[in-house]
C-alpha positions, 0 to 999 in steps of 0.5 A, spaced: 305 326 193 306 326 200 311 331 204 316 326 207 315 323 199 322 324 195 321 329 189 323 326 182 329 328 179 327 332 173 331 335 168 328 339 162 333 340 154 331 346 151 333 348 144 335 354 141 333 352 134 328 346 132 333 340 131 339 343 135 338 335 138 333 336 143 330 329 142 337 326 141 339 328 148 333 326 151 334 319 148 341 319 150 340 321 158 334 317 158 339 310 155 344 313 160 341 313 166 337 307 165 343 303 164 345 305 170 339 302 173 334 309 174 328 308 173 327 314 168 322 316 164 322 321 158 317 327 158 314 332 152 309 336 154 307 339 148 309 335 141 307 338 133 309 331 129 306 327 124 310 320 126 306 317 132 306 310 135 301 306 138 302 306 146 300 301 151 294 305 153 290 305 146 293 313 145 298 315 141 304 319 142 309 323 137 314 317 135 320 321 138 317 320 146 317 312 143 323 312 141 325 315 148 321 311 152 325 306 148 330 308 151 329 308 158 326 299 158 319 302 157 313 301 153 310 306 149 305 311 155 300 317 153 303 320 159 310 321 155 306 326 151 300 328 153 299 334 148 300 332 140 298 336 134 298 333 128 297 339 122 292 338 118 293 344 114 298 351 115 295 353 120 289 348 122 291 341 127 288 335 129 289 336 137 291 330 141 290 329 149 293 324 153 292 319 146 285 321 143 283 326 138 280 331 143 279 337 137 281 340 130 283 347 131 286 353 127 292 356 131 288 362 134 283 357 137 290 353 140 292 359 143 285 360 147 285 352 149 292 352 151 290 352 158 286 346 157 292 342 154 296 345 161 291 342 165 293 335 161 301 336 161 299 336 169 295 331 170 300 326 166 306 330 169 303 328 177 302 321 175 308 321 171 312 323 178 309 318 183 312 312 178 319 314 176 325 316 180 327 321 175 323 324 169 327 327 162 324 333 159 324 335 152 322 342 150 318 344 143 322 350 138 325 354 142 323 358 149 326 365 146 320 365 141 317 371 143 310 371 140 309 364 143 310 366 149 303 367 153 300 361 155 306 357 154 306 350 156 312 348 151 318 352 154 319 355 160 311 355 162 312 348 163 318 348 167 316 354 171 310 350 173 313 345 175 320 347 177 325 344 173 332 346 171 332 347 165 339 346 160 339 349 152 342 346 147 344 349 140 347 346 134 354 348 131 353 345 124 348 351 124 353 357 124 353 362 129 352 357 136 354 363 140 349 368 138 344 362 139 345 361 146 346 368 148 341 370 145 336 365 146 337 367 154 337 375 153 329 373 150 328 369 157 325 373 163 330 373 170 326 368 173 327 364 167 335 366 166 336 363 173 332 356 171 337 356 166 343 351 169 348 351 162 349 349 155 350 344 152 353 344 144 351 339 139 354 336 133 361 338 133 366 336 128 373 339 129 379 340 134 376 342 141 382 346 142 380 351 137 373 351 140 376 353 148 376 360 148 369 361 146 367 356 151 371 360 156 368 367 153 361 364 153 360 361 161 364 368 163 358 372 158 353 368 161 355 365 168 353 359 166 358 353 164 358 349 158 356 342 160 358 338 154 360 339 148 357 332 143 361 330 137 358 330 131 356 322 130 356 320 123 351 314 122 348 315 128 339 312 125 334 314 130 326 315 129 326 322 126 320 327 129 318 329 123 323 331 119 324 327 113 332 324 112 336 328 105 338 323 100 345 321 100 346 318 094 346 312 092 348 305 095 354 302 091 351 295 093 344 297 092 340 291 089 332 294 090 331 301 088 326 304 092 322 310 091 316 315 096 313 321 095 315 327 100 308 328 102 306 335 104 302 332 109 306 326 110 305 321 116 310 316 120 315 317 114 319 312 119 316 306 116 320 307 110 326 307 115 327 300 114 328 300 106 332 307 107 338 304 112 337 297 108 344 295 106 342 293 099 336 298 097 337 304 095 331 308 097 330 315 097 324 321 098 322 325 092 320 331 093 316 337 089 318 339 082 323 333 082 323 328 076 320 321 079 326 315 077 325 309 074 325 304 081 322 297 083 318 299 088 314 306 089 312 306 096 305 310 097 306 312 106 301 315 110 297 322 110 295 327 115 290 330 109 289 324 103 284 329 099 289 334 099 295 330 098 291 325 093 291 332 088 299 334 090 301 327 087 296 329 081 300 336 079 307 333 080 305 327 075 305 321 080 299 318 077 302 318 071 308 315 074 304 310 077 301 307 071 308 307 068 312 304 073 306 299 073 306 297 065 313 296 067 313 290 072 314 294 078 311 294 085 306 299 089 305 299 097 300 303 099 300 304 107 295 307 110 292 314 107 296 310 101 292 305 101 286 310 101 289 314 096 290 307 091 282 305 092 277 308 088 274 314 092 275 317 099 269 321 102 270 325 108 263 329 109 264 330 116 271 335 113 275 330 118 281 333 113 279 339 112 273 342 108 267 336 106 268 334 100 270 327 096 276 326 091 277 320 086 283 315 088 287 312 082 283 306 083 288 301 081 283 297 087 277 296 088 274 299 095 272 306 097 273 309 104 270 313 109 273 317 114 269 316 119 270 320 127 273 314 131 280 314 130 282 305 130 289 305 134 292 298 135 298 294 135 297 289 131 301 282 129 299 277 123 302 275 117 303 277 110 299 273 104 306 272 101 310 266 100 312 263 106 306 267 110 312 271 114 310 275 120 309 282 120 308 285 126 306 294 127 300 298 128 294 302 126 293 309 126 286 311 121 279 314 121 278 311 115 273 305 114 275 302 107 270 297 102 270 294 096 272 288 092 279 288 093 279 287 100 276 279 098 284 278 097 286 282 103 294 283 104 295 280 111 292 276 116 291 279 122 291 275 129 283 274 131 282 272 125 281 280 122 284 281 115 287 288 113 288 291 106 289 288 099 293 284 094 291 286 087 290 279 083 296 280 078 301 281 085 303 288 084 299 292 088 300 291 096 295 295 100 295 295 107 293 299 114 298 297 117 304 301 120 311 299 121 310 294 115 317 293 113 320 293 121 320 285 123 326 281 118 322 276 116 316 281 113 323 286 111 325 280 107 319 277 103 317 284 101 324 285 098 323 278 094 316 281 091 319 287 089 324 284 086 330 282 090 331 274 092 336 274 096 337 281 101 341 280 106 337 280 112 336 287 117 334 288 123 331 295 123 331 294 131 337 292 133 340 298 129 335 303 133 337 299 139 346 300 137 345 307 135 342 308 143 348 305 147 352 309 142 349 316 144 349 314 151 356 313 150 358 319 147 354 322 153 358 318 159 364 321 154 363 328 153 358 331 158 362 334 165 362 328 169 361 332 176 355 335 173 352 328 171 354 326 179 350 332 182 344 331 178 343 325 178 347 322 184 342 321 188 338 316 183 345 312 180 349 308 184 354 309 179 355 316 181 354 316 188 360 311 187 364 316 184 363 322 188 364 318 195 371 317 191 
């Protein structure tokens, strides 16, 4: 970028805890700024996930930067997050550089690399700067973790590296929300103080009345103000980063009783999303020690790790359960590692998850699959080998190569002529690749039909997503200090401009 070249504007949310709603205030401000007609681009420097999506550039990124993307009118870019680990295990990770598996490291071998991750953070970041007008930076964790802190490219040692302002966000819900932001900027040195421009409190309930003093006693302690305090929003469904949602009880009416199990190395568990938020479904994740409910249909979702999940699911009785549910009429979904796992072995004797080794899959189809070093990633369209042939459209993410017998009935005909997955011969058993299986209405709908529900009203899993950004970028506009918003971003949104000439 030349001299005479305008500098973006570059704004970066750092949280004092994960999940105080970093990625939500993100999303918001990028949908915000983008309805005002900025062009806005959402950034995370380094991102630990194991929901990712496919990008246009053949890459993957965390779900969470999609979403944003989303919510700035773009496309999903490798550039969004161009550092992603996928844990592969406690203290081991896949390491992804702009979209491609570049190692697999433990966390000291990381520490030692991170150098060469910042010089990607970087390289995307210049990129990202010729283009937009306005970047929007999210931070990992917290910047206050001390043994973190060397080497950091995450926090503060990206934001120093590119000098960007920097506000914290905290969540009330937790307790203790002044503690939090006190104390998170006492563990910052003095430059990273300075950076640091105000608060912002998420998740609020209550009367804001009650709220005041603290509000007031905070900016005199810290000298720096308060920009907003967000409501608490209730039903507000966006893609989660990796947590996996609480159950809230059953749906009154509910027609289809769905079930997942709570992987411990579990990927995109937003494919469920759909059936979660579904009027008619009562869905649910059942995590370990929990006794597994009858249900209609047992959805197997993706693995980081499908050997070690495979023996998971042994110890806590999901075989068992299978076959039980099975003899009853129910139906199974395999997507992606549970496709993998519903074959009849799965060998990885390149240790691409973990030690080298084999494990046997349930075989309730016939095909063995091979983890392989080339990752396939690809968004995919085709139709369903159900009644109707509906169209599903979602994307690929897997080092695994499957073969068998089963895959002669596969369970979707991909467009370009490629076949994927498996339809077992009575109908119960759908085995795919495919992630976002349940996202377009008409595949939502015929999968219901399958599983036993004729006549599900239908549901689009993308206008709720589309609903829910327009109303946290509402509740933005209301609750975040105006004046603030006009210096920040004036430059770049007539709006504002307009309302500071005034």
């Amino acid at each position: 970028m030349s001299d005479s070249t305008p500098k973006p504007l570059a704004l970066m949310v750092q949280g004092c805890t994960s999940d105080a709603g970093k990625s939500v205030l993100v999303a918001g401000l990028c949908r915000l700024l983008y309805r005002r007609g900025v062009r806005v681009a959402p950034f995370k420097p380094q991102n630990m996930a194991l929901n990712s999506a496919v990008t246009v550039d053949g890459g993957e990124i965390g779900r969470a930067q999609a979403l944003q993307a989303q919510a700035a009118g773009l496309a999903p870019h490798s550039d969004f997050n161009p550092v992603l680990l996928k844990p592969t295990s406690d203290s081991a990770a896949q390491v992804i550089l702009h979209g491609r598996v570049a190692a697999d490291l433990d966390a000291r071998a990381y520490h030692l690399y991170k150098p060469r991750a910042m010089q990607a953070v970087l390289a995307s970041w210049a990129r990202l700067t010729q283009q937009y007008d306005c970047l929007v930076v999210e931070g990992a964790g917290s910047p206050a973790e001390i043994n973190l802190r060397d080497r950091d490219i995450a926090n503060m040692g990206f934001a120093e590296a590119v000098d960007c302002p920097v506000i914290l966000v905290a969540d009330i819900e937790r307790g203790g929300v002044f503690a939090h932001l006190v104390g998170t900027l006492e563990l910052l040195s003095e430059s990273e103080r300075a950076r640091v421009i105000g608060f912002v409190i998420n998740r609020f309930r209550g009367d804001i009345g009650l709220l005041e003093p603290g509000l007031r006693w905070l900016a005199e302690r810290t000298g720096k103000p308060v920009l907003g305090v967000l409501p608490w929003l209730h039903g507000l469904h966006l893609d989660a980063e990796d947590a996996l949602p609480v159950h809230a009880g059953a749906k009154p009416g509910a027609r289809l009783r769905a079930i997942a199990p709570a992987l411990p190395r579990i990927s995109n568990a937003t494919d469920c999303d759909a059936l979660r938020l579904h009027p008619e479904v009562d869905f649910r994740f059942v995590g370990p020690g929990e006794p597994i409910p009858a249900a209609d249909l047992i959805v197997l979702p993706g693995s980081k790790n499908v050997r070690a999940d495979l023996a998971w699911l042994r110890m806590q009785g999901w075989e068992a359960a299978l076959l039980r549910h099975l003899r009853y009429g129910g139906r199974v979904v395999g997507i992606c590692g549970g496709m993998q796992m519903l074959g009849r072995t799965v060998h990885d004797q390149l240790g691409m998850e973990g030690e080298a080794g084999r494990a046997e899959g349930f075989g309730l189809l016939d095909f063995e699959t091979t983890l392989a070093p080339e990752k396939r990633l690809a968004n995919v369209a085709g139709k369903l080998n159900l009644p109707g042939a509906p169209q599903a459209a979602g994307y690929e993410i897997h080092l695994g190569v499957s073969e068998g017998p089963a895959l002669s009935r596969p369970s979707l005909q991909l467009e370009g002529g490629r076949s994927d997955g498996a339809l077992s011969a009575d109908g119960r058993i759908l085995a795919t690749y495919l992630h976002g299986l349940f996202d377009q209405p008409p595949a939502l709908q015929a999968l219901l039909a399958w599983a036993g529900h004729e006549d599900a009203t239908p549901f689009d899993l993308a206008a709720v997503r589309e609903k829910a950004l327009e109303r946290l970028a509402d509740a933005l506009e209301a609750h975040l200090d105006a004046d603030w918003l006009a210096r920040t971003f004036g430059a770049a949104m007539p709006a504002f401009r307009d309302r500071m000439r005034r």
